[in-house]
N, C-alpha and C positions, 0 to 999 in steps of 0.2 A: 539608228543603227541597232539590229535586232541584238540576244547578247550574245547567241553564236559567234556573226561577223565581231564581236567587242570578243570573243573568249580568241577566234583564231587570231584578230590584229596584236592583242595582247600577247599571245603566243611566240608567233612570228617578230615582233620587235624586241623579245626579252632575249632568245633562242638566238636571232642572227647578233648580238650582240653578247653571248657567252663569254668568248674571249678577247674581248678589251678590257683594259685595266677597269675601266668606271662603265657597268652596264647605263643601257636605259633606262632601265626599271629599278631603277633606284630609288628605296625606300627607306631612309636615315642609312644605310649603308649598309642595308641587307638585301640579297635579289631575290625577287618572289615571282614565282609564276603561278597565275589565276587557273585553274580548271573549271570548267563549268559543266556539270553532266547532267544531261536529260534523261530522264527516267532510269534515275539511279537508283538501285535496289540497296537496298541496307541490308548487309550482312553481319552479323552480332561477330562482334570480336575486328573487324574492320578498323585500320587506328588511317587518320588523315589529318593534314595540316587543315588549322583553319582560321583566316585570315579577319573574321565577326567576331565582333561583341559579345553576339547572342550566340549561346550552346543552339543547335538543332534539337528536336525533336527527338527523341529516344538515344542521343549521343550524353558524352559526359565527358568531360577532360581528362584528360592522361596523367593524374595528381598524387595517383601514388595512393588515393583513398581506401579506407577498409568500409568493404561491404559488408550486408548480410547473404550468406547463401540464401535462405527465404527470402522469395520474390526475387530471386537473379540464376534463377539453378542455370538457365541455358546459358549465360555468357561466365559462370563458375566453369560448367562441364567444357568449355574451350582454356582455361585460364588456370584453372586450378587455385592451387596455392603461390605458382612461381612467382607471382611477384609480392608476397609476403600475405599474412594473416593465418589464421590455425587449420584451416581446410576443413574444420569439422561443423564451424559455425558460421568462420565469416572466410572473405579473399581478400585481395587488395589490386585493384586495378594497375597495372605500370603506371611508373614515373616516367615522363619523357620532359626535358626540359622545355620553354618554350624557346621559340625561332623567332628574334627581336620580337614585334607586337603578337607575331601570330603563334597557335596553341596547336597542340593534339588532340585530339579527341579519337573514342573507342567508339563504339556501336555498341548500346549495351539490351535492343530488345529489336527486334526486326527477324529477317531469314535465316535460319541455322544453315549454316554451310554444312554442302554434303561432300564424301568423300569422293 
């Protein structure tokens, strides 16, 4: 099974099973659905659930960390200061908590979203 047909059966089993007491997709007692995207473009400031181990490539967790503005100016110029640090030198990435095993993560260098 290619992971398309694994991303829609996963889909379709989790989805017609919303509203019963106890999904299918039952994971210690959280329900999680799988996304799979094919030539997914990363856009800096981008925040998504992610259900790996391993951080992706150019992403970083949603930890609430303080940066340096040097070497982060494009995902500063979307974020600023709002989620804490002094704006003059550093920022601070959101906090988001995690969803049972699975984490947030930001896009922190890839495509600057245009307006």
């Amino acid at each position: 099974m290619d992971l398309n047909t694994l991303g829609e059966s996963l889909i379709e089993d989790c989805t017609s099973n919303v509203n019963n007491a106890k999904p299918k997709c039952d994971n210690g007692g959280t329900f999680f659905i799988i996304f799979y995207f094919m030539d997914f473009d990363e856009y800096i400031g981008t925040i998504m659930l992610c259900a790996n181990a391993i951080t992706p490539e150019n992403w970083l967790d949603c930890d609430g960390r303080i940066m340096s503005i040097q070497g982060n100016g494009s995902i500063f110029t979307l974020l600023r200061n709002r989620y804490g640090g002094d704006g003059t030198t550093n920022f601070a990435l959101p906090k988001i908590p995690n969803l049972g095993d699975a984490r947030y993560i930001i896009c922190v260098k890839g495509n600057y979203p245009m307006r």
